[in-house]
N, C-alpha and C positions, 0 to 999 in steps of 0.2 A: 639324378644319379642312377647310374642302370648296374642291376646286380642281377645275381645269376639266381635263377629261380627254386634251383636247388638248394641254394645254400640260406643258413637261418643267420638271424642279425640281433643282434643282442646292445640293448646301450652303454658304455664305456663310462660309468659312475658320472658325476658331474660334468664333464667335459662335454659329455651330449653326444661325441662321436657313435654312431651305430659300426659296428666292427661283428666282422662273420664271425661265429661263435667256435668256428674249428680254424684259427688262423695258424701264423706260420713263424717256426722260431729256425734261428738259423744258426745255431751252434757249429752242427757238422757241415750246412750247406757249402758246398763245392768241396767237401773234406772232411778237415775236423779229423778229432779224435785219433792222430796219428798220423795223416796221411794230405800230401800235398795241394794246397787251397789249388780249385779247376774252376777257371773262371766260364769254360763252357757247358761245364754242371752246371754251378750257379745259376749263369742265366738261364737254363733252359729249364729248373725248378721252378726258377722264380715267377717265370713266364709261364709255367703251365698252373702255378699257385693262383695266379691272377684271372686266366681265361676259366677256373673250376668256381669264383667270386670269394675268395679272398682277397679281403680288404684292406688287411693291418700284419705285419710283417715286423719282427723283434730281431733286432741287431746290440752288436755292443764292439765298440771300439777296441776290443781286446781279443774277437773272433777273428783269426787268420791276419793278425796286426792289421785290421785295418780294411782288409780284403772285403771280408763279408761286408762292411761299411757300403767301399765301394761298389760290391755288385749290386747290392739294394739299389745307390740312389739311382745307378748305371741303366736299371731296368723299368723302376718306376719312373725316371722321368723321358723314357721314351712312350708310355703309354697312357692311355687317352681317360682309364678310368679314376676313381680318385682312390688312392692306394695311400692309407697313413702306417709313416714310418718312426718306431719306435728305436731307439737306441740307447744305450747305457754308458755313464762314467763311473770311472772313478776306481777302476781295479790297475788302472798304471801306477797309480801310488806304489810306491816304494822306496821303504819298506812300509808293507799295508797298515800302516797304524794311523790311528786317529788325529798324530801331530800332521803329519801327511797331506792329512786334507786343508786345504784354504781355499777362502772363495774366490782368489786369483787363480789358482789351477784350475777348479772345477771349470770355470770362464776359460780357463784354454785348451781343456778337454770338450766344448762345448763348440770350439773353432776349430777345432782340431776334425773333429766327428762331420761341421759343417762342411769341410776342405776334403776329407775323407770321402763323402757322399755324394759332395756337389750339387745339395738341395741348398734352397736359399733360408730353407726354416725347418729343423725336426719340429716333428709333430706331437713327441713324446719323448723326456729326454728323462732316464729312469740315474736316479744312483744305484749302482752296482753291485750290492750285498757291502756296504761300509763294516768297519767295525762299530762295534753297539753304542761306542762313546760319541760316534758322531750325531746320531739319532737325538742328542743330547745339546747341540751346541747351534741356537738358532740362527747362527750368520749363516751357517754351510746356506741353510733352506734359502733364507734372506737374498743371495746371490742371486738364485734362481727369476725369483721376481723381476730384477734388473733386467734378466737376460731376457724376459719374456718381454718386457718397456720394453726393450730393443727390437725385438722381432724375431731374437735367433730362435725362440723356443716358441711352441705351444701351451704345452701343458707338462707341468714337473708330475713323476710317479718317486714310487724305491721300488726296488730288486731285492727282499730280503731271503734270511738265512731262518727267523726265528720268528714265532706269531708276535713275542715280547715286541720285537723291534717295529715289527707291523703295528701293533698299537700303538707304540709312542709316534712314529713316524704320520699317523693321519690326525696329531694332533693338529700339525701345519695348518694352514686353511691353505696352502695352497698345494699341499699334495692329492693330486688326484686319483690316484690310481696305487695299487700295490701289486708286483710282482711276487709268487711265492708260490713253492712246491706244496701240493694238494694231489693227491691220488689215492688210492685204493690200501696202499699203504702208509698213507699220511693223514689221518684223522684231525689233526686237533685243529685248524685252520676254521672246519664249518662250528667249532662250539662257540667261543666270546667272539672272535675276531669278526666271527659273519654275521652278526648280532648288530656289533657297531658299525661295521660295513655299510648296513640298513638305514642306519640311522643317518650317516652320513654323506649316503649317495658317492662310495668311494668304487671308483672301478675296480676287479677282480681280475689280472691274467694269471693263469695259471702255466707252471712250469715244470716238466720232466714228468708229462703225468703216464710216463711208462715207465716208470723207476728205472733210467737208462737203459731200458728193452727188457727188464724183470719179467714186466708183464704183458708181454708181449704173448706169454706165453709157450717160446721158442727156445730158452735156454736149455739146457743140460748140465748135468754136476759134471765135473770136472773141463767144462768148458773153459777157453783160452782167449784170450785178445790182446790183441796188438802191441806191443811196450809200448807206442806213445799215446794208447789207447787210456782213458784214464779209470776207466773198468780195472786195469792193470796196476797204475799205480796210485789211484789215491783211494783203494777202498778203508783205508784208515787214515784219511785226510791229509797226509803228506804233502801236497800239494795245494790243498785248498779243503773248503768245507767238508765232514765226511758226507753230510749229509745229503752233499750233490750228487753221489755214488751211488746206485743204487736206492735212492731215500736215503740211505742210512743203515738202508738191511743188512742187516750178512747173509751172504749168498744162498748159503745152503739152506738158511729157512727161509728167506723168503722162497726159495722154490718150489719149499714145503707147502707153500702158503698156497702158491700158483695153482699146485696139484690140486687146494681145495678148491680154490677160484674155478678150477675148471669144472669138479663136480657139479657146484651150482650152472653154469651158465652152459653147458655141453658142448659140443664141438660144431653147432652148426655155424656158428661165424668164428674169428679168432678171438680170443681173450683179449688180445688190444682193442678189437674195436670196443668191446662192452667197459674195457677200462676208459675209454674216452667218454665213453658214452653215459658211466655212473660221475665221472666227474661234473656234465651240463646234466646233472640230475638238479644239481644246486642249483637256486635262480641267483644266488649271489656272484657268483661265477662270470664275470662279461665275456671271456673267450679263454679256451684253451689253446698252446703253441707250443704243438710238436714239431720236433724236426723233422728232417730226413733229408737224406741225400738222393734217391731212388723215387722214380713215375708212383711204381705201384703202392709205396708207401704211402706218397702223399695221398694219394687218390682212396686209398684203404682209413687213411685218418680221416677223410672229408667222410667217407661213408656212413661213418660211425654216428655222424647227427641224425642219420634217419632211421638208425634202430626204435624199436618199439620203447617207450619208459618204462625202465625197470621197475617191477612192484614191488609191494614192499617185504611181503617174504623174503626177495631176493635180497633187497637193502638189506635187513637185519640181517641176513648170512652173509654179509661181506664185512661186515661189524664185528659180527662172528669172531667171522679170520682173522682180523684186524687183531681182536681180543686175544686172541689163540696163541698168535705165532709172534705178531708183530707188537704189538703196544706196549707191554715190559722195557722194552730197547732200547724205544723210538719217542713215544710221545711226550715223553717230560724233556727232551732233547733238544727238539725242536718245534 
C-alpha cells in the first residue's frame, strides 16, 4: 500500500486499519451548510484529499440526502489506492426517538447507504448520534454483527453526542471505533473516556475540531451566516444537538476565548492549524475529520500535522482558556 510521505498514519483502535491522522469529513463537501450539493466540488476535493494521502473519508447517509454518499463511493472506486469509507445511520428515524430504531431499519439504512455509494462493503458503518436510550438496547448492536456475516459491513463505530453514551456504547465487543466532538473547546473526552479507550484498543475520530470555524480564528462579533447555514439556526439546538454548533459555545465568548488562544500561539501560522494540531497531541486520538469545501482549506488542515508538538506551558494555557471562558457551560453537558 503506497502512502504519501507526508502524511502521518495512526491505527484505527482494534480494527487494525492505519488511517492518516488528518482525514477527511464531508458534512459541507460539495455544499452543505445551505447551499446546493456540487457534484464537481465534490469530486475535485475528494480527489485532491486522496493524491495529499488521505486514506479514510466520513460520510453519512443524511449529507446532501445521499449526495455526499454518492460522491465518496463515485470517486473512491475509480482509484487505485486503498481509500476506507466511513458512513453513518440512523439519523432518518423519524421522529428521532429511540422506538424508531429496529434492527430491520438499521439493515435498510445499511442497503440503502450500500445503493447510495455503490461500494460492495462499507468499511466503517458508524450509528449516527442515536438517542441515549438506544445505547441501551443490545439487539440494535446485535444486528450489526449479521450484517458484518454478510459482508455488507466491516467494522461497526457510534457517532455520539455525549462522553456518557461513549462509554456505554464500547461496552459492545463489537464496537470499534467512537465518533465524537474533542477540540480546544471540548475537554472532557481526554479524562475517563481516553482512559478506557486504552484499555480497550477502541479507535478515536474526532469531529468539528474547529468549533464550526470558532477556531479558526477568523470570525468577528457580530458576524452573519447563511439561513440555511446552521451557525444560524441551531445555535440553541432547534434543529438538532446544541452542541454540534459551535461545541456548544456561545459566540461571543468563545471568541473571547479565541482572542486568548491567539495570545498564546501568535500569528505566525493560523489558529486552526495549532487547533488541529493540539487535538493529535493526544495519542488516543486515531485521526481527526475536518471538512471543507475549498483546495486551500484542505491543504491548510493537512499542514497542521507537521507543526512542531506543542509544550507544555502552552497545553496548560489552553486549559487555562478552557477553564476561563469555556468549562462552566460546556463540560458537564457534554
Amino acid at each position: 500500500m503506497c502512502y504519501c510521505a507526508c502524511m502521518n498514519y495512526r491505527t484505527l483502535g482494534k480494527t487494525g486499519i492505519k488511517v492518516s491522522e488528518v482525514s477527511l469529513g464531508t458534512w459541507q463537501l460539495g455544499g452543505g451548510w445551505g447551499q446546493k450539493f456540487d457534484n464537481a466540488a465534490a469530486d475535485r476535493i475528494l480527489n485532491e484529499a486522496i493524491d495529499l494521502g488521505i486514506n479514510f473519508i466520513d460520510t453519512a447517509d443524511v449529507y446532501s440526502d445521499g449526495a455526499s454518499e454518492a460522491a465518496v463511493g463515485r470517486v473512491v472506486s475509480k482509484r487505485s489506492e486503498r481509500v476506507y469509507v466511513a458512513t453513518k445511520c440512523g439519523r432518518l428515524v423519524s421522529p428521532h426517538v429511540s422506538e424508531g430504531y429496529t434492527a430491520q431499519g438499521m439493515r435498510g439504512f445499511v442497503d440503502q447507504s450500500l445503493k447510495n455509494s455503490g461500494l460492495e462493503q462499507i468499511d466503517l458503518i458508524q450509528l449516527h448520534c442515536p438517542p441515549t436510550e438506544v445505547y441501551y438496547r443490545p439487539e440494535i448492536f446485535e444486528e450489526f454483527d449479521r450484517l458484518r456475516a454478510e459482508g455488507k459491513i466491516s467494522h461497526l463505530g457510534v457517532s455520539v453526542e455525549k462522553v456518557e453514551e461513549a462509554i456505554k456504547a464500547i461496552e459492545y465487543p463489537n464496537v470499534t471505533t467512537v465518533q465524537i466532538i474533542f477540540n480546544m473547546f471540548r475537554h472532557r473526552p481526554s479524562e475517563l473516556f481516553f482512559e478506557l479507550v486504552r484499555r480497550r484498543d477502541i479507535g478515536v475520530i474526532v469531529r468539528v475540531p474547529l468549533a464550526s470555524g470558532l477556531l479558526s480564528g477568523k470570525m468577528t462579533r457580530g458576524q452573519s451566516f447563511a439561513e440555511g447555514d446552521h451557525r444560524t439556526f441551531n445555535r440553541d439546538g432547534k434543529a438538532f444537538d446544541k452542541g454540534e454548533t459551535f461545541s456548544g459555545v456561545n459566540f461571543e465568548q468563545g471568541l473571547q476565548a479565541v482572542d486568548a488562544l491567539k495570545e498564546i500561539f501568535g500569528d505566525e501560522e493560523p489558529l486552526a492549524l495549532w487547533a488541529i494540531r493540539w487535538i493529535l497531541m493526544f495519542a488516543e486520538v486515531s485521526c481527526v475529520i475536518p471538512g471543507t469545501s475549498r483546495s486551500e482549506q484542505l491543504r491548510q488542515n493537512i499542514r497542521a500535522a507537521d507543526l512542531p508538538a506543542i509544550d507544555d506551558n502552552k497545553m496548560d494555557a489552553v486549559r487555562e482558556v478552557y477553564n476561563r471562558y469555556i468549562r462552566r457551560d460546556v463540560h458537564h453537558r457534554w
